[in-house]
MARMI-349221 format. One record per atom (N, C-alpha, C): x, y, z; residue in three letters. Coordinates in pm, whole numbers, plus 50000, padded with zeros to 5 digits. Last residue first. Example, Ala and Ser with C-alpha at 12.3 -4.5 7.8 and 13.67 -1.06 7.14 Angstrom:
BEGIN
512854977550708SER513674989450714SER512905000350787SER513194943150780ALA512304955050780ALA513204967050780ALA
This chain:
BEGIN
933240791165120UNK932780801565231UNK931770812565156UNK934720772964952UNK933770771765011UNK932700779165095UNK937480781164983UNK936400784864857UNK935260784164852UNK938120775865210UNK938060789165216UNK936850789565097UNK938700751465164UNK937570753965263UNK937270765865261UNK940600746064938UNK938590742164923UNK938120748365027UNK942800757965086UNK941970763264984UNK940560755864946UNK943130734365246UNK942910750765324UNK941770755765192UNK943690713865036UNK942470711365119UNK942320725165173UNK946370725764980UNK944880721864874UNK943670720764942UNK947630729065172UNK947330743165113UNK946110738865059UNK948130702465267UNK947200710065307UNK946890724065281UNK949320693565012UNK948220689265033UNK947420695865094UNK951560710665040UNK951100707764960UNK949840707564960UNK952540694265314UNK952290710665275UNK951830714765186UNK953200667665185UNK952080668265253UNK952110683665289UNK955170676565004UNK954260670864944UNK953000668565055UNK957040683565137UNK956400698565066UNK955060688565025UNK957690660565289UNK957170669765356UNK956580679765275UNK959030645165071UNK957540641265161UNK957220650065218UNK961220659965049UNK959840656864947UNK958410653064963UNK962310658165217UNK962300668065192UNK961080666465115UNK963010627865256UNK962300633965314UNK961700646965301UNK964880629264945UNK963110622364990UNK962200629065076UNK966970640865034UNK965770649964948UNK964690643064956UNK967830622965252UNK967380637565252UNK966400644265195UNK968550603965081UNK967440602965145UNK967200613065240UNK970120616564893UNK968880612264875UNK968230608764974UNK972470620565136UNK971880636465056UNK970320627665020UNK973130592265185UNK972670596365237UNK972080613065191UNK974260585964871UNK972570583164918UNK972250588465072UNK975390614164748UNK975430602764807UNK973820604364889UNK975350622464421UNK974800624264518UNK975030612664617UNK975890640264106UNK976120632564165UNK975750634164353UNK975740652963750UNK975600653963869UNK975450642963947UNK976140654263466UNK976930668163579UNK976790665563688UNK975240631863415UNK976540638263326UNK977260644163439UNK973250618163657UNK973280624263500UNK974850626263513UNK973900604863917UNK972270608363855UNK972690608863682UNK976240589564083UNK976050594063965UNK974490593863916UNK976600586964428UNK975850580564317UNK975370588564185UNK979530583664668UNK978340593264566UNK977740585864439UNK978900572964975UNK979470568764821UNK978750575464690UNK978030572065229UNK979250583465165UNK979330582865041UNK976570552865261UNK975970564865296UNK976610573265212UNK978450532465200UNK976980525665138UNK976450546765166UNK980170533365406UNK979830533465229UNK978990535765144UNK978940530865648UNK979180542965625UNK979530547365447UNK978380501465629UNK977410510465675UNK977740529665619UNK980980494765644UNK980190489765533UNK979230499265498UNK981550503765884UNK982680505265767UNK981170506765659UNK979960489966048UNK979710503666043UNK980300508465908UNK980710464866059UNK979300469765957UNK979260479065983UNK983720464966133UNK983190469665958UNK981830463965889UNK984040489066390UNK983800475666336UNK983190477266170UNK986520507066455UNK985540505766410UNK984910495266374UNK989460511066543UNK988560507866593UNK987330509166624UNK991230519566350UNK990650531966400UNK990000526566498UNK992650493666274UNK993390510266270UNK992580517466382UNK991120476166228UNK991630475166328UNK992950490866389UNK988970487765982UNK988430483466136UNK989520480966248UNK991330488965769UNK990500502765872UNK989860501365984UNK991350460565758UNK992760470865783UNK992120484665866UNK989050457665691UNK989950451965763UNK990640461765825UNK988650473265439UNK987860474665508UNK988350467865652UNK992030486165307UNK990780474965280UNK989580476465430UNK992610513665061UNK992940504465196UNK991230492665252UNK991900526264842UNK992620512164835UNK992800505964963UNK990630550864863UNK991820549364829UNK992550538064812UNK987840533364972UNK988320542964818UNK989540546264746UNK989140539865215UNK988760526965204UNK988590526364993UNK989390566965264UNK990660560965314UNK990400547665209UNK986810577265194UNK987790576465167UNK988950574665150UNK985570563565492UNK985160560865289UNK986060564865233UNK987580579365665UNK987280564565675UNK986850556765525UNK985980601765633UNK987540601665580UNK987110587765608UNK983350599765700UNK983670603565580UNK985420600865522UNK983660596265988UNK982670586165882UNK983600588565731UNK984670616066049UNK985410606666048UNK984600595965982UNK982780640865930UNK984070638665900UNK984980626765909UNK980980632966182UNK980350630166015UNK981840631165932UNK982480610966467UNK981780625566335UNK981310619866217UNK980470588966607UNK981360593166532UNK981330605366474UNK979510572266907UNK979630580666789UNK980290588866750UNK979080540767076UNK979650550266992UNK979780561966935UNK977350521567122UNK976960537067152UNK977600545467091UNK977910495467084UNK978080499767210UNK978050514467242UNK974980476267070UNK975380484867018UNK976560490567143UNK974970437667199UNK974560450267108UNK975230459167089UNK975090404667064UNK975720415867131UNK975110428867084UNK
């Protein structure tokens, strides 16, 4: 079966993890809101903040933010490096 298109806020994603955090079971929330629970699952796994250090914490969807973020200065980066040989070159 496939997708049926759905979509959700980013708020109802989010209260949903926290509903499910609070003790209510992944069940119980799929027939409440009518969500199915690989989205449930799906939206945990995004919402669930992941302790780095002492002070600080991140859900993996933010990391795979900063990844991308990373990949990008990192190929901007690159082409400052390469701009600059060609200029130096002149």
């Amino acid at each position: 079966m496939g997708s049926t298109g759905k979509k959700y806020t980013e708020d109802f994603k989010q209260m949903i993890v926290e509903l499910y955090q609070s003790g209510k079971s992944k069940s119980k929330l799929a027939s409440e809101y009518g969500v199915s629970r690989i989205s449930i699952d799906n939206w945990i796994e995004l919402y669930t903040e992941i302790e780095v250090d002492e002070n600080t914490s991140v859900t993996y969807k933010e990391l795979l933010a900063i990844k991308k973020e990373n990949q990008r200065l990192k190929q901007e980066a690159e082409i400052l490096k390469k701009t600059l040989t060609i200029f130096a070159q002149k």
